[in-house]
N, C-alpha and C positions, 0 to 999 in steps of 0.2 A: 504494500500500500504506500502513497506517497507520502512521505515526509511533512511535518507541518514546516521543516528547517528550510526546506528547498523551495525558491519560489517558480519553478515551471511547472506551469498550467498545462501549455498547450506542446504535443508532438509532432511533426511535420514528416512522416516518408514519404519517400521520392521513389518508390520503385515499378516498373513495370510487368511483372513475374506476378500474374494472380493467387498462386498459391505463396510467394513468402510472403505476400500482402497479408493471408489470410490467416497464414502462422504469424504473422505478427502482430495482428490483431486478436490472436485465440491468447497470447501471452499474456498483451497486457489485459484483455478481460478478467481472466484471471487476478491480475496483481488489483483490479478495479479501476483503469485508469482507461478503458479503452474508449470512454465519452471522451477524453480528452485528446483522441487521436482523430488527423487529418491524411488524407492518403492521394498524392496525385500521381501520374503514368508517365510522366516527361519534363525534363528539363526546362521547357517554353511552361507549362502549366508552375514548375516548384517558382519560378522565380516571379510568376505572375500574381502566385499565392504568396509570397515573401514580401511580395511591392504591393499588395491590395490592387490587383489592375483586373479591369475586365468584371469575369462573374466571380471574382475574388475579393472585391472589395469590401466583404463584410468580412473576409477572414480572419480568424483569431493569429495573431502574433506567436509564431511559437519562440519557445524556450531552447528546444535541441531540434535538429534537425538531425534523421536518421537517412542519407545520402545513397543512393547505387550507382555505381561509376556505367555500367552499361546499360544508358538508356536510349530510347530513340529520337532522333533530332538532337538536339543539344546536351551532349554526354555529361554526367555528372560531374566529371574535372571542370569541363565551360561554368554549368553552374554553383562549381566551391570557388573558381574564381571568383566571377560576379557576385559573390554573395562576400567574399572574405572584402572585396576591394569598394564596396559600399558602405559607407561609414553607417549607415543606419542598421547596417543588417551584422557586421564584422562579427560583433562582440554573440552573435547567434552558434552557439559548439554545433560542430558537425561533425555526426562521426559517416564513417563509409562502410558502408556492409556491404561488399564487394566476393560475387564469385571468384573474381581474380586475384589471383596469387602471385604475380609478375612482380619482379623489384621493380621497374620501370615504372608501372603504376602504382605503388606504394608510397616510392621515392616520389613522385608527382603528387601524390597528395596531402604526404608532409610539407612540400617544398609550398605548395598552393596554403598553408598553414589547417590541413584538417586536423581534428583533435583528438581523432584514432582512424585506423585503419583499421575494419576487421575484416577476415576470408571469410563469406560463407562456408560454414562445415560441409562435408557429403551427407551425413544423415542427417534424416529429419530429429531423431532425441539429438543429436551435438547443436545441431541448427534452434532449436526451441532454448537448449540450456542458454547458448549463448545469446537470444534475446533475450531472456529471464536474465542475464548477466550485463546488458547493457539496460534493460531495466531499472535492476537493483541498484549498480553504479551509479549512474546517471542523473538519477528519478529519488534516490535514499540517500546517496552517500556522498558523491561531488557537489560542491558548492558554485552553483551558477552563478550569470550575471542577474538571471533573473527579467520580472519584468511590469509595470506599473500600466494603470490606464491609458499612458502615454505612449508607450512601447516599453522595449529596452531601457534599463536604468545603467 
C-alpha cells in the first residue's frame, strides 16, 4: 500500500505490449494503487499526456513514470529525452522496463539521465516480482520530488 511518506499520486506507463500492461496493472491492484495508474501505447501519446495537450488535458500529473524503450513512432529514449530536457517535467523519475538487455541501450538511458534501467524478466512470476519490486521501491520507500496542485514541487 502506499506510503503516507511519499507524495506520488499519480503513475504514468508508456508501454505498448497489452499483456505487460495488464500484469502491471494486476500488481499494482493488488498493492491498491491501480486507481492511480494511467497507461498510454506511444511515445506521441506519453508526452502529450506529460504536457496536458490534446484529449490529455485533464490528465493527472504523474509522480514516476514507468518508460519502454521499444515503442512505436517515437521510441522511448526520444521521449526520456524530451521529458528529462523540459524543465517542467525533468524532476518526473523515470524508470525503463525495457525487454532489452543491450549495453548500448542501457548506457543511453543513463546517459539520457533515466533513474533505473530494468530488463524485462523471461517469466511471467520474475516479471510480476519485479513490478511488485519497482512498486515497493518506488511507491514505499524512495523519497520523491513529489507533487502539489500546481504540478511538481
Amino acid at each position: 500500500m502506499l506510503s503516507m511518506k511519499n507524495p506520488v499520486t499519480q503513475v504514468l506507463v508508456v508501454e505498448d505490449n497489452p499483456g505487460d500492461v495488464r500484469l502491471v496493472r494486476e500488481v499494482f491492484d493488488e498493492a491498491g494503487f491501480s486507481n492511480h495508474l494511467s497507461v498510454v501505447a506511444d511515445g506521441e501519446q506519453a508526452l502529450d499526456f506529460l504536457r496536458k495537450k490534446g484529449r490529455f488535458s485533464q490528465a493527472p500529473q504523474p509522480g514516476l513514470v514507468i518508460l519502454d524503450i521499444g515503442l512505436p513512432g517515437k521510441s522511448g529514449l526520444e521521449v526520456l529525452r524530451e521529458i528529462k530536457q523540459d524543465h517542467n517535467l525533468r524532476r518526473i523519475p523515470v524508470l525503463i522496463l525495457s525487454s532489452s538487455s543491450a549495453r548500448a541501450d542501457i548506457l543511453k538511458g543513463y546517459e539520457l539521465y533515466a533513474n533505473a534501467f530494468i530488463t524485462k524478466p523471461g517469466s511471467l512470476d520474475q516479471f510480476i516480482q519485479a513490478v511488485r519490486i519497482i512498486e515497493n521501491f518506488w511507491l514505499e520507500i524512495a523519497s520523491l520530488p513529489g507533487q502539489n496542485e500546481a504540478g511538481l514541487i
